[in-house]
PDB file of N, CA, C and O in Angstrom:
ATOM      1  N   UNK A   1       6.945  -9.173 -30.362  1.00  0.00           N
ATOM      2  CA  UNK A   1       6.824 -10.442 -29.664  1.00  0.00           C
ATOM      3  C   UNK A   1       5.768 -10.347 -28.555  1.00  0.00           C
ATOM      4  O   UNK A   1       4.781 -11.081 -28.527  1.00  0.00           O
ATOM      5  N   UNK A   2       6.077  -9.236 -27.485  1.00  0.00           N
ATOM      6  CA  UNK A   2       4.950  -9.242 -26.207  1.00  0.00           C
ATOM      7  C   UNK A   2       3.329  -8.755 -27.281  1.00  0.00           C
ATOM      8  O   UNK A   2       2.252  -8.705 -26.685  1.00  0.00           O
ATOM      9  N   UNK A   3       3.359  -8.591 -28.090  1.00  0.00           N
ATOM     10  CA  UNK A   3       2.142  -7.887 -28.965  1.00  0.00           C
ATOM     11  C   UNK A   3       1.515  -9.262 -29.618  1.00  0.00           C
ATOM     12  O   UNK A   3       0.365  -9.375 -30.043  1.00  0.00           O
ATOM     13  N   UNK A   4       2.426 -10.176 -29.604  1.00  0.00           N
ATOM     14  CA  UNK A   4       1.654 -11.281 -30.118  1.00  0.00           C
ATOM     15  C   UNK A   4       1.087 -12.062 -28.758  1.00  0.00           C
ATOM     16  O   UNK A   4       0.012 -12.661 -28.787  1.00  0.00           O
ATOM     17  N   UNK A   5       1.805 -12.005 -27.729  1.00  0.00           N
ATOM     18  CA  UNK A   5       1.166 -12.717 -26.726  1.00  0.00           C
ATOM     19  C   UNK A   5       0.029 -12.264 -25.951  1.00  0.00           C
ATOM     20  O   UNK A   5      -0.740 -13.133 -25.541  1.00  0.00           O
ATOM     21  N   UNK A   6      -0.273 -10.718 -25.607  1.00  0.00           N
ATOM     22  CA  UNK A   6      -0.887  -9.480 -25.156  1.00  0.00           C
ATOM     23  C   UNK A   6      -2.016  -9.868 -25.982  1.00  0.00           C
ATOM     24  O   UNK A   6      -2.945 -10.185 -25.240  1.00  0.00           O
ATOM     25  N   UNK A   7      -2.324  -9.976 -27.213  1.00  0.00           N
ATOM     26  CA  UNK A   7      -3.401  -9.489 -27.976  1.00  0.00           C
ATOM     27  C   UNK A   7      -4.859  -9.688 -27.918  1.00  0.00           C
ATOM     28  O   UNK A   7      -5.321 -10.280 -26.943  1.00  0.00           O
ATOM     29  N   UNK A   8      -5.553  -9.305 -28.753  1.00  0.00           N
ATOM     30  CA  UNK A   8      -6.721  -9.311 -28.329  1.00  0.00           C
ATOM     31  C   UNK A   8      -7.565 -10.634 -27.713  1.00  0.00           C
ATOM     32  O   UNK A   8      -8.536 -10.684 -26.959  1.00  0.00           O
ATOM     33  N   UNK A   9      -6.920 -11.482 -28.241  1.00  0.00           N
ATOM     34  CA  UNK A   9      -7.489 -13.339 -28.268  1.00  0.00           C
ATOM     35  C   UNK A   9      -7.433 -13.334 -26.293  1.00  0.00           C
ATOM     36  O   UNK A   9      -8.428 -13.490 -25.585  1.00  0.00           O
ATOM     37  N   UNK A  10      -5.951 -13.103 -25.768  1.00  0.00           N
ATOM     38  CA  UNK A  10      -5.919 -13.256 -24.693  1.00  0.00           C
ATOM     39  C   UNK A  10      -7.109 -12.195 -23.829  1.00  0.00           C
ATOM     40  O   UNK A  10      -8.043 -12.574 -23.123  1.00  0.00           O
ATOM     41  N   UNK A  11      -6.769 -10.992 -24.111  1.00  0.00           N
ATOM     42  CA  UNK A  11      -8.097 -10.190 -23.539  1.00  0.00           C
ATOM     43  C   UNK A  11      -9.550 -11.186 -23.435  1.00  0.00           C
ATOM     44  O   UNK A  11     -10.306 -11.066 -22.470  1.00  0.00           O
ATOM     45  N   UNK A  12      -9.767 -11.975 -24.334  1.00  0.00           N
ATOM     46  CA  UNK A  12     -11.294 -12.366 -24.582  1.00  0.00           C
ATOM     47  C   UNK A  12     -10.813 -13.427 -23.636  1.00  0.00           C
ATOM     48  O   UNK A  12     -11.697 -13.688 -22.820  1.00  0.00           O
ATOM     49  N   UNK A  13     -10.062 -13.908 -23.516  1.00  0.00           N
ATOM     50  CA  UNK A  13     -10.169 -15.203 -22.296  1.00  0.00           C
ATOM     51  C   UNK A  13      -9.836 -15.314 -21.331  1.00  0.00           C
ATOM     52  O   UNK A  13      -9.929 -16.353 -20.678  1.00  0.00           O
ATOM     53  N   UNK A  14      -9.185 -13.918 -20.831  1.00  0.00           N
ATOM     54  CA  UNK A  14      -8.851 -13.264 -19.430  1.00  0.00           C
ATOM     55  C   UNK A  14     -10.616 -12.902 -19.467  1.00  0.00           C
ATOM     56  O   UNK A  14     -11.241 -13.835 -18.963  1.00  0.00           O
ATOM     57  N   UNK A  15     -11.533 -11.737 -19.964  1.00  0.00           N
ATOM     58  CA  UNK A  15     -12.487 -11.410 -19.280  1.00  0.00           C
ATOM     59  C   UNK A  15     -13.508 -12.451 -18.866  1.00  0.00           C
ATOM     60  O   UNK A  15     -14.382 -12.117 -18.065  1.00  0.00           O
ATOM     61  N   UNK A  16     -13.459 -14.034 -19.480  1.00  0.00           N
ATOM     62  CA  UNK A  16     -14.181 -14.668 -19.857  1.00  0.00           C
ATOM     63  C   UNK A  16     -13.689 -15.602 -18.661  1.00  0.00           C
ATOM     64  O   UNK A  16     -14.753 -16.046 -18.230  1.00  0.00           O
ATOM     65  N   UNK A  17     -12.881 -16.031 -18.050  1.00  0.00           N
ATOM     66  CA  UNK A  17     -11.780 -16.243 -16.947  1.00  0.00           C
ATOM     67  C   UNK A  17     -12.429 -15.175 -15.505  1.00  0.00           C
ATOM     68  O   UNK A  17     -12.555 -15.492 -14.323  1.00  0.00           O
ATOM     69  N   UNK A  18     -12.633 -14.311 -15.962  1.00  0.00           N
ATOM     70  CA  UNK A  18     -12.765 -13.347 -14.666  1.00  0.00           C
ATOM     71  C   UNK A  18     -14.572 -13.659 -14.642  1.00  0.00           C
ATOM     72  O   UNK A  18     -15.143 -14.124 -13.655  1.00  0.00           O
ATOM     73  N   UNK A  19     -15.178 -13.340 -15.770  1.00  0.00           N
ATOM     74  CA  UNK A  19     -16.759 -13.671 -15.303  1.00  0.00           C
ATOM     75  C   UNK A  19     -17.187 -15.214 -14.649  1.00  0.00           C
ATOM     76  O   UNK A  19     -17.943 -15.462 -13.710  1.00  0.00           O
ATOM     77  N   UNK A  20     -16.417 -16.119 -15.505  1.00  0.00           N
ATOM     78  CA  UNK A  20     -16.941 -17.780 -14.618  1.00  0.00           C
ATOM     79  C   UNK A  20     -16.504 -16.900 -13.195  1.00  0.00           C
ATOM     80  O   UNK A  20     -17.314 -16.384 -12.426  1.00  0.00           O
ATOM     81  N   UNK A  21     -15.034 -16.873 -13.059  1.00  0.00           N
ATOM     82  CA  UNK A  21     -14.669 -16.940 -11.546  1.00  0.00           C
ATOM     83  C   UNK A  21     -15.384 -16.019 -10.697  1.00  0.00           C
ATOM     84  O   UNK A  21     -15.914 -16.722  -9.837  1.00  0.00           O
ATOM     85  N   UNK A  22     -15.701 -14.691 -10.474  1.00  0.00           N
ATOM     86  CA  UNK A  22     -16.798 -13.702  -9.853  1.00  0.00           C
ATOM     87  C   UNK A  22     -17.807 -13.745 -10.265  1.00  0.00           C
ATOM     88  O   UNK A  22     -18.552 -13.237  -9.427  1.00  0.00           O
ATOM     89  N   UNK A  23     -18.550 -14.177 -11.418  1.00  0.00           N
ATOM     90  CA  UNK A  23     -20.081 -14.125 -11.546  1.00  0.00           C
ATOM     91  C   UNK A  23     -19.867 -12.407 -12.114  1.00  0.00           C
ATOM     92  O   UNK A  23     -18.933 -11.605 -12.083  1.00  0.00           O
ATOM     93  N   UNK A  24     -21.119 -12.388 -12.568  1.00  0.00           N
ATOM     94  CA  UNK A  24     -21.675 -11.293 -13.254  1.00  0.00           C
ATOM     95  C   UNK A  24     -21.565  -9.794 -12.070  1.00  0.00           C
ATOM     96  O   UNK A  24     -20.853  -8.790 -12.065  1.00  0.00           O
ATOM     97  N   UNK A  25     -22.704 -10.324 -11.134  1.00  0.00           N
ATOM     98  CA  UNK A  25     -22.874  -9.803 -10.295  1.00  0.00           C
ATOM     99  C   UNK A  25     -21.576  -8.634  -9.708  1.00  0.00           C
ATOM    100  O   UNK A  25     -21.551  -7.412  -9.563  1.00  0.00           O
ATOM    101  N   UNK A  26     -20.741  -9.568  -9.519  1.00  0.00           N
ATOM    102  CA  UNK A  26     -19.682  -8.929  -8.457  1.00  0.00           C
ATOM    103  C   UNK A  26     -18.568  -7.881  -9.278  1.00  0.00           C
ATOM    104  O   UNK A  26     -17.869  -6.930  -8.928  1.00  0.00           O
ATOM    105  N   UNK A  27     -18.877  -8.783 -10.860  1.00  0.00           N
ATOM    106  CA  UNK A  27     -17.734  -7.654 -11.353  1.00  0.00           C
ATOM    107  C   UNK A  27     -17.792  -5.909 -11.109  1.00  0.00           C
ATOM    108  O   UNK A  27     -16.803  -5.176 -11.111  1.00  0.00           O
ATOM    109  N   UNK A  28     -19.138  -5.503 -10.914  1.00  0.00           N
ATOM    110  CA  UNK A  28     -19.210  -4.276 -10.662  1.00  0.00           C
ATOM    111  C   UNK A  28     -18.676  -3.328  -9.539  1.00  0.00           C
ATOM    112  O   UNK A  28     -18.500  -2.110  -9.542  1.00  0.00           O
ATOM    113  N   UNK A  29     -18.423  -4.525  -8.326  1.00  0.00           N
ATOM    114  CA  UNK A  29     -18.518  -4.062  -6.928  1.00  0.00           C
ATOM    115  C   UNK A  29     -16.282  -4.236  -7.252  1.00  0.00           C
ATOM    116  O   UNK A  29     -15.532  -3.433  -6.696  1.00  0.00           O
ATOM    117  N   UNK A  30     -15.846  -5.131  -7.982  1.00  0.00           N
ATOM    118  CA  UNK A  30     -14.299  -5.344  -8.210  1.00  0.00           C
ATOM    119  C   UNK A  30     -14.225  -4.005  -8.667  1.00  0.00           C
ATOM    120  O   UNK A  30     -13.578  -3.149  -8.063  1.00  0.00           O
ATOM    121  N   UNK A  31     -15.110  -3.702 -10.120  1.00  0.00           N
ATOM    122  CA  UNK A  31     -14.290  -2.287 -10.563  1.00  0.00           C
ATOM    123  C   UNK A  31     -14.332  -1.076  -9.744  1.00  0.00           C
ATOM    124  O   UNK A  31     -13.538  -0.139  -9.829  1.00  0.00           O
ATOM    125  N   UNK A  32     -15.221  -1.161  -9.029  1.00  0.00           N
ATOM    126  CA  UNK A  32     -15.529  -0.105  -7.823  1.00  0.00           C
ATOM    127  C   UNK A  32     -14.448   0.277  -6.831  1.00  0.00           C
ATOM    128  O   UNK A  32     -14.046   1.378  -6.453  1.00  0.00           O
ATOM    129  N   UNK A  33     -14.036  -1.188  -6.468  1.00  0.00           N
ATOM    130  CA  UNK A  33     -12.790  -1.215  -5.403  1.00  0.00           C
ATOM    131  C   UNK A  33     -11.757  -0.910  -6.159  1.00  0.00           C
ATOM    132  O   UNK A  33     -11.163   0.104  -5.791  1.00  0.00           O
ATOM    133  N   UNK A  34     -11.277  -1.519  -7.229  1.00  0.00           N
ATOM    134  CA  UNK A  34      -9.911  -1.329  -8.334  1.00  0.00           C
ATOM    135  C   UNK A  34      -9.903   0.279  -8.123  1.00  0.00           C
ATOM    136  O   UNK A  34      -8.976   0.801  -7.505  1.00  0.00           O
ATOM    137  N   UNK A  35     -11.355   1.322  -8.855  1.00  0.00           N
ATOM    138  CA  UNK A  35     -10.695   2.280  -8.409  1.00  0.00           C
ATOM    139  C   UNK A  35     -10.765   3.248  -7.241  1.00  0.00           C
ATOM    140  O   UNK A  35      -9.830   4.044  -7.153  1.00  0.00           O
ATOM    141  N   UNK A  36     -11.491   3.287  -6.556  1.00  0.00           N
ATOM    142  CA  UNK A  36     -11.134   3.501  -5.396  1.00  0.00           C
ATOM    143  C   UNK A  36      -9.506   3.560  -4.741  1.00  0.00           C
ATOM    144  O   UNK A  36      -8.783   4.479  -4.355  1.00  0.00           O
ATOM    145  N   UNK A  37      -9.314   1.584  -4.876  1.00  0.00           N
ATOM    146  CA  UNK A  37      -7.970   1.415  -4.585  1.00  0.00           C
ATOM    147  C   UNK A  37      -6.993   2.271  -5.316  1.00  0.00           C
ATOM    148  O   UNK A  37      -6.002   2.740  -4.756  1.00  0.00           O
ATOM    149  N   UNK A  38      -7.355   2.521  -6.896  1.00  0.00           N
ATOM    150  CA  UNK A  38      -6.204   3.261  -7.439  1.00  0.00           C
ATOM    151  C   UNK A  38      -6.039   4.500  -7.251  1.00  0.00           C
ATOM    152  O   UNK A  38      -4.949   5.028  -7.471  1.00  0.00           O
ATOM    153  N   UNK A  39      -7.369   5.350  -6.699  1.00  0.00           N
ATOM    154  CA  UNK A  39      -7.400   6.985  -6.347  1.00  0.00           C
ATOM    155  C   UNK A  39      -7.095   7.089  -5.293  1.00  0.00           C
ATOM    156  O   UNK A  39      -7.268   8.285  -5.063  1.00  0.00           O
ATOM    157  N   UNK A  40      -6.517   6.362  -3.910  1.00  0.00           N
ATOM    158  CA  UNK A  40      -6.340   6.451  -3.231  1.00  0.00           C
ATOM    159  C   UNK A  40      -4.940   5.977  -2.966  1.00  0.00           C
ATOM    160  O   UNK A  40      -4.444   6.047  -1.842  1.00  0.00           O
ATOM    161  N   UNK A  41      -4.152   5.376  -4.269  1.00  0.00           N
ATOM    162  CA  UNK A  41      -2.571   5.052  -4.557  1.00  0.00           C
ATOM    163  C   UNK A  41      -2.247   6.373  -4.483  1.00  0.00           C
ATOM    164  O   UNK A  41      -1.528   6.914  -3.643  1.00  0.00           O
ATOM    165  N   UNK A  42      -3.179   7.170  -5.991  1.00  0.00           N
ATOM    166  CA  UNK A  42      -2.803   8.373  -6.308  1.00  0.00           C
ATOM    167  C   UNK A  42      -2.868   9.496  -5.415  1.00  0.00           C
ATOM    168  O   UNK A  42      -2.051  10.417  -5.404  1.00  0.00           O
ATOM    169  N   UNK A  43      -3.688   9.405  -4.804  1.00  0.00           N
ATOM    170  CA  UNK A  43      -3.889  10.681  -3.548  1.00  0.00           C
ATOM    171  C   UNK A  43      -2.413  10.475  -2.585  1.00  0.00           C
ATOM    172  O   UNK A  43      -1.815  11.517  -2.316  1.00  0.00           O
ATOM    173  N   UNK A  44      -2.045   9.646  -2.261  1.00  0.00           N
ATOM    174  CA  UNK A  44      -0.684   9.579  -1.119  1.00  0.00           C
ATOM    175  C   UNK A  44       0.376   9.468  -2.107  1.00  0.00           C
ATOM    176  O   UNK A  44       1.468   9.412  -1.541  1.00  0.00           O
ATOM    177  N   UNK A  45       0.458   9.417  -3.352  1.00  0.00           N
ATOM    178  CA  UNK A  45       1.574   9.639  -4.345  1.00  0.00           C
ATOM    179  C   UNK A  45       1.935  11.313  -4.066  1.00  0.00           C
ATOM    180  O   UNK A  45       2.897  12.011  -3.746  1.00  0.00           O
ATOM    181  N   UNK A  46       0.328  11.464  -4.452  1.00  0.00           N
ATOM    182  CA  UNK A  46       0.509  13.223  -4.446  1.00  0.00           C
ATOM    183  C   UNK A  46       0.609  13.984  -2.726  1.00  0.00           C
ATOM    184  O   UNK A  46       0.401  15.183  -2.537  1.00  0.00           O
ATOM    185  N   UNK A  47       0.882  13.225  -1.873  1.00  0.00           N
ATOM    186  CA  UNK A  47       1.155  13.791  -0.977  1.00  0.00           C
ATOM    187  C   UNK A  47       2.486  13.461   0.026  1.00  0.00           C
ATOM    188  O   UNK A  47       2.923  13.857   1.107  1.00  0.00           O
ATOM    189  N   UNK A  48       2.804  12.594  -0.904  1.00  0.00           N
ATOM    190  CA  UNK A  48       4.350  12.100  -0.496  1.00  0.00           C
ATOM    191  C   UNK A  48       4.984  13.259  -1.481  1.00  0.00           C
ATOM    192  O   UNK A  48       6.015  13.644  -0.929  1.00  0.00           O
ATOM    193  N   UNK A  49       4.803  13.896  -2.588  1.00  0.00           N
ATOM    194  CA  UNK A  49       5.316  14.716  -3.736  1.00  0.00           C
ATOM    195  C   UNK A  49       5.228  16.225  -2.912  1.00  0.00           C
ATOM    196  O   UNK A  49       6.054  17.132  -3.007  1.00  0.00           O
ATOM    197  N   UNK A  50       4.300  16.220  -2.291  1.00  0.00           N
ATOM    198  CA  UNK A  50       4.244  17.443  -1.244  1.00  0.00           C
ATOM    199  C   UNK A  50       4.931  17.392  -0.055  1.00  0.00           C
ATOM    200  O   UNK A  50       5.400  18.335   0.581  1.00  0.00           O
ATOM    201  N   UNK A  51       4.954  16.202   0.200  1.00  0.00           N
ATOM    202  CA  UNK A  51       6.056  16.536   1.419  1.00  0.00           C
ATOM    203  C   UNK A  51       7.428  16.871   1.420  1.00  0.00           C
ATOM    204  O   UNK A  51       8.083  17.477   2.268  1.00  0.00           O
ATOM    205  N   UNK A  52       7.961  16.088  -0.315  1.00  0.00           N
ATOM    206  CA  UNK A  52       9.260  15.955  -0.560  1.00  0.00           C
ATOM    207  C   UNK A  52       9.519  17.614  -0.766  1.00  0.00           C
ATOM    208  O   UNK A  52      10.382  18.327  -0.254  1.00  0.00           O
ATOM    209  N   UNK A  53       8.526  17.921  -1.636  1.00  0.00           N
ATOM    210  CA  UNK A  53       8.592  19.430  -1.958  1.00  0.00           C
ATOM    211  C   UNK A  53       8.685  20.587  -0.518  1.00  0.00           C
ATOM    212  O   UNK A  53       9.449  21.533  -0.328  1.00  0.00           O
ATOM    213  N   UNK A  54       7.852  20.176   0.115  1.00  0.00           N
ATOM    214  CA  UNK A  54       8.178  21.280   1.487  1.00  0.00           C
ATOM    215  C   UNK A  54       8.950  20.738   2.324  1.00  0.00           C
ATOM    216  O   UNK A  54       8.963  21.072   3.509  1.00  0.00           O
ATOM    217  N   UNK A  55       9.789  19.721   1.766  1.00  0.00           N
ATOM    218  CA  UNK A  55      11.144  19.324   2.845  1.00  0.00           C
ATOM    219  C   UNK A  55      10.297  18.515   4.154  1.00  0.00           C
ATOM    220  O   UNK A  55      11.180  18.334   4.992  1.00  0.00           O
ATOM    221  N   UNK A  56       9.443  18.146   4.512  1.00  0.00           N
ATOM    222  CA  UNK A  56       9.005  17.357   5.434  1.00  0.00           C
ATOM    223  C   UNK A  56       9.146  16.094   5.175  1.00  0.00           C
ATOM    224  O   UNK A  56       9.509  15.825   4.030  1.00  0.00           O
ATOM    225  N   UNK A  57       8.900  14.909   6.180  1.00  0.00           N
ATOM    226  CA  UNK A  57       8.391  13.764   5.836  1.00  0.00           C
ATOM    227  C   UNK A  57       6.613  13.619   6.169  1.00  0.00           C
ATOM    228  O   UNK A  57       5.965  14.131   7.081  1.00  0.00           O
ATOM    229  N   UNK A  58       6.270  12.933   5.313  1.00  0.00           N
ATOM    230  CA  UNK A  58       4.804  12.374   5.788  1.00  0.00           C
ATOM    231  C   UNK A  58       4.518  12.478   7.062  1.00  0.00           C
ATOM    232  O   UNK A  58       3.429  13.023   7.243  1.00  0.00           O
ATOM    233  N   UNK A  59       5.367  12.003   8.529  1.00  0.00           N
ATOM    234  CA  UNK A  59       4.383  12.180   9.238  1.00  0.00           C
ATOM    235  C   UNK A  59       4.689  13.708  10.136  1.00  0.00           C
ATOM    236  O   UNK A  59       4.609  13.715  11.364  1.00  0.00           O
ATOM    237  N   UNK A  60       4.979  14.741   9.483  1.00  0.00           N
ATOM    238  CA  UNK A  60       5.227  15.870   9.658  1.00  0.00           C
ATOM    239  C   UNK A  60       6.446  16.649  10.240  1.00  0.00           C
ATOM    240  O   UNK A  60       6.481  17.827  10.594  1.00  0.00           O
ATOM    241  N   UNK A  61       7.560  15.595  10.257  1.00  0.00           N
ATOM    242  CA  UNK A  61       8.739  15.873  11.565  1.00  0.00           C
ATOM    243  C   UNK A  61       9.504  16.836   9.918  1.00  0.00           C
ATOM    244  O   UNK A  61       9.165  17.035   8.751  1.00  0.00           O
ATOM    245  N   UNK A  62      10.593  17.151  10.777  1.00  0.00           N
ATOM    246  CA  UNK A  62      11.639  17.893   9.418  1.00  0.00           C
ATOM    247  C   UNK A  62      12.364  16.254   9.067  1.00  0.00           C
ATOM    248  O   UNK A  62      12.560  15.285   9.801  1.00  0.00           O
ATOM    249  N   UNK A  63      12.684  16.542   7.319  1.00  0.00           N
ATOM    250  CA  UNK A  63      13.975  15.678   7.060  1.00  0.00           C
ATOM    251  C   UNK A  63      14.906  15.779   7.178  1.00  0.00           C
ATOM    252  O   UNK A  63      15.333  16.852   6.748  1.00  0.00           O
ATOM    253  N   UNK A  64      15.813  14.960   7.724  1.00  0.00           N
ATOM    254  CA  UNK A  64      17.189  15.625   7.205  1.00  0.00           C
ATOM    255  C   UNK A  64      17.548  15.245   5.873  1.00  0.00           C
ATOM    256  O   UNK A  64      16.748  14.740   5.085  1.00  0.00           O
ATOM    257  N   UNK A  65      19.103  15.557   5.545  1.00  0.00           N
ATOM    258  CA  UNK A  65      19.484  15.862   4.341  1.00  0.00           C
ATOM    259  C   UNK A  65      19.166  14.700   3.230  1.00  0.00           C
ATOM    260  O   UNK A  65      18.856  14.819   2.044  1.00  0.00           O
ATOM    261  N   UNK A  66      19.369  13.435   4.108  1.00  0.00           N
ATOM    262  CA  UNK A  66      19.006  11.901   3.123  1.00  0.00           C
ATOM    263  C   UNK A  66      18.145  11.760   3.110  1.00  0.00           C
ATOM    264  O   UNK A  66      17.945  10.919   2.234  1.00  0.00           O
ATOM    265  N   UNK A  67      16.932  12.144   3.721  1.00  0.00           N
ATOM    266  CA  UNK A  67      15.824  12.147   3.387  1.00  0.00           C
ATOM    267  C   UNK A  67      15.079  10.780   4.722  1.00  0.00           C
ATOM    268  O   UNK A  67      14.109  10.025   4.785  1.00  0.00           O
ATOM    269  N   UNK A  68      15.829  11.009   5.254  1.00  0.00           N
ATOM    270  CA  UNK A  68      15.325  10.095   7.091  1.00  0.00           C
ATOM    271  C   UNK A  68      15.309  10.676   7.859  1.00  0.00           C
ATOM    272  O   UNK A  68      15.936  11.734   7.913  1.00  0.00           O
ATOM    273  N   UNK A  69      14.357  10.082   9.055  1.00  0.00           N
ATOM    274  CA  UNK A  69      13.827  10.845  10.453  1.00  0.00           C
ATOM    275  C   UNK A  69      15.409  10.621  11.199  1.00  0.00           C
ATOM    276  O   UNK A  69      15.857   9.492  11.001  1.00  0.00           O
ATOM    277  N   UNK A  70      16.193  11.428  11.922  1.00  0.00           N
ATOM    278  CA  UNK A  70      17.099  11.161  12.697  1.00  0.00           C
ATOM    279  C   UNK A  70      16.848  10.396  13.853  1.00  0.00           C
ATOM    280  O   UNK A  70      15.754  10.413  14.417  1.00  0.00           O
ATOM    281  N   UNK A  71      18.073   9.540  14.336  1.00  0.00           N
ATOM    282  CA  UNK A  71      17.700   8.637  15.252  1.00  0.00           C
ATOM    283  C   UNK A  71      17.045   9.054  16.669  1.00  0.00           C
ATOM    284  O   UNK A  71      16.303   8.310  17.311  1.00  0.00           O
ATOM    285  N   UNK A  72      17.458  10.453  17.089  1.00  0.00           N
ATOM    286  CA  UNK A  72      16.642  10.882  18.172  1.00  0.00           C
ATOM    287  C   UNK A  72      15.065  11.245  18.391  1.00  0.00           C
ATOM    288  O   UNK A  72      14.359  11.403  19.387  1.00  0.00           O
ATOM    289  N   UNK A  73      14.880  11.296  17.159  1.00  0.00           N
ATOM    290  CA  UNK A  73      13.393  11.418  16.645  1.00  0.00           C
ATOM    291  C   UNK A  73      12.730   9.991  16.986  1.00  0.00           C
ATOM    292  O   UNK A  73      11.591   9.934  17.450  1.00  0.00           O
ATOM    293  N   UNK A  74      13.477   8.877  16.740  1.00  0.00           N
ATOM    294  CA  UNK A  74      12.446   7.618  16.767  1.00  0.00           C
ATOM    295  C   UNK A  74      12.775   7.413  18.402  1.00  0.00           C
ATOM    296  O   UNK A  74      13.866   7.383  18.971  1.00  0.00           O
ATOM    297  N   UNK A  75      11.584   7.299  18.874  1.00  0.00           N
ATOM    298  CA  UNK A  75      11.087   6.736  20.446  1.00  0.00           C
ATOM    299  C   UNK A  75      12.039   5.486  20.890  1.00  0.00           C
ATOM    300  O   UNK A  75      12.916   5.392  20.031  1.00  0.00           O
ATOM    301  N   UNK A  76      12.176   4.679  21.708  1.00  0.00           N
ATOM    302  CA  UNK A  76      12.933   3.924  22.220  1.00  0.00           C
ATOM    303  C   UNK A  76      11.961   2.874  22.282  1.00  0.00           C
ATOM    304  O   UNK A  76      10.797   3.233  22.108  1.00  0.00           O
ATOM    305  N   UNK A  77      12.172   1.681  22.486  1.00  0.00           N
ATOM    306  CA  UNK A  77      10.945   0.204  22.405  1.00  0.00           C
ATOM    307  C   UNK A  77      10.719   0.401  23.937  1.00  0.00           C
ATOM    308  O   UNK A  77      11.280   1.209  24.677  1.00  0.00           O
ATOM    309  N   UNK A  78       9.730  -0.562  24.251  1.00  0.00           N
ATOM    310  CA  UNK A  78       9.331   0.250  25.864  1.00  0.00           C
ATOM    311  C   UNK A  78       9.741  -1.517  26.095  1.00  0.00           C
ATOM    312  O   UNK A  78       9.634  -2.559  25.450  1.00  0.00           O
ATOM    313  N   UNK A  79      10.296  -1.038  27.529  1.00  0.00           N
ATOM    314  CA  UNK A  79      10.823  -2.200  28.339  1.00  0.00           C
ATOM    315  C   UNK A  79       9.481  -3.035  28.333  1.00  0.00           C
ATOM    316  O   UNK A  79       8.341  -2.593  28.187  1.00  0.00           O
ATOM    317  N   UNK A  80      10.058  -4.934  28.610  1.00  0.00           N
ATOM    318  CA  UNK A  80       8.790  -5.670  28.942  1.00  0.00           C
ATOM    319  C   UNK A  80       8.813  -5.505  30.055  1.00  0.00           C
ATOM    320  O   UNK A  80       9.737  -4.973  30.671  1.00  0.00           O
ATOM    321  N   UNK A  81       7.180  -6.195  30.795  1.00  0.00           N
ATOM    322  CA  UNK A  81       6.769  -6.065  31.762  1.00  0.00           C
ATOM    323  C   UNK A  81       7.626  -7.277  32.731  1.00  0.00           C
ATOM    324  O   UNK A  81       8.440  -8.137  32.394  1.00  0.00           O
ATOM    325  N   UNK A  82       7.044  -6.914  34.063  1.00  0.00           N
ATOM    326  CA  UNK A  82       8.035  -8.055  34.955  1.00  0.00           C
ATOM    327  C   UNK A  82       7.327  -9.327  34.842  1.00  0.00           C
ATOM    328  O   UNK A  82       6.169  -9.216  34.439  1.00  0.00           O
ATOM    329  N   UNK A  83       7.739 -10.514  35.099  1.00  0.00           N
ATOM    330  CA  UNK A  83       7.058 -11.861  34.897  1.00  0.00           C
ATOM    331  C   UNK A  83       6.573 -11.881  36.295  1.00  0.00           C
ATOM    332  O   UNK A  83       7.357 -11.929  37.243  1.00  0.00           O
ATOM    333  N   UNK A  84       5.174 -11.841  36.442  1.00  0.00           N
ATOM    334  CA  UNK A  84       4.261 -12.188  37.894  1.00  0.00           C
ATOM    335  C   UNK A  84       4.408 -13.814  38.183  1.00  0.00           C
ATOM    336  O   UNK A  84       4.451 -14.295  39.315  1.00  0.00           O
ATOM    337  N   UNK A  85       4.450 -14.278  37.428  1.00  0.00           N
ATOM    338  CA  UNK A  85       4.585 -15.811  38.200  1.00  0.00           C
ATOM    339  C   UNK A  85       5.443 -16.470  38.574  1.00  0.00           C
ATOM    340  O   UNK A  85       6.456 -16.785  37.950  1.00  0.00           O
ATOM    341  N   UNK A  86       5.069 -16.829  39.900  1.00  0.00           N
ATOM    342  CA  UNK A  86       5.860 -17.310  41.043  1.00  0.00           C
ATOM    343  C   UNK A  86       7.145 -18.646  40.164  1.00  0.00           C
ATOM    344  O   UNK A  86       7.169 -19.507  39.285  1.00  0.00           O
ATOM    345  N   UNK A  87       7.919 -18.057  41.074  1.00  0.00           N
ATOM    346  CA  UNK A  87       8.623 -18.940  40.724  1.00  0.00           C
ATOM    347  C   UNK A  87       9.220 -20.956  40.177  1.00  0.00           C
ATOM    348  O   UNK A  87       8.966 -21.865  40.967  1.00  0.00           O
ATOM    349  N   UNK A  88       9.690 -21.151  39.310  1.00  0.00           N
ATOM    350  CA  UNK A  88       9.430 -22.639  39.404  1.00  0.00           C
ATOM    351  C   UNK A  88       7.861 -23.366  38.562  1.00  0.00           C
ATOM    352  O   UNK A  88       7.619 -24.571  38.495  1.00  0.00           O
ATOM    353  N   UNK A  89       7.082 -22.370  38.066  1.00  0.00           N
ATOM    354  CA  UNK A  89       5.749 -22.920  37.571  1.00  0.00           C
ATOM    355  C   UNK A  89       6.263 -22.542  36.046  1.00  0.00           C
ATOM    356  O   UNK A  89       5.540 -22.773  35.076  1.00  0.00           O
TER     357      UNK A  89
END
């Protein structure tokens, strides 16, 4: 069923869809970014896989056992500032 809808007919009018809409020109500079964007999915895949493996998290603290920073680890929100203006305005 998805093999009849997928098939080649649609390919020809998806690429044909993508050239009106970007022009000729630009398709080169899209596939450029696509992978870029995708080697750079893959690079922090593979380094989230290294962290899990040496028991760290990403941003270098230890994990604990569930696999979260403990609550003393995360900083506290910083108080707001005092309101300078006079009163009544």
């Amino acid at each position: 069923m998805l093999a009849d809808i997928f098939g080649p007919d649609l390919l020809i009018v998806v690429i044909i869809v993508v050239v009106l809409l970007f022009g000729g020109a630009a398709i080169p500079k899209l596939a450029r970014n696509l992978g870029s964007a995708k080697n750079e999915f893959e690079k922090g895949l593979g380094d989230a896989k290294k962290a899990s493996a040496t028991g760290t998290a990403a941003t270098g603290t230890a994990a604990t056992g569930n696999g979260t920073a403990a609550a003393a680890d995360t900083p506290a929100p910083a108080a707001p500032a005092p309101d300078d203006r006079p009163a009544g305005s």
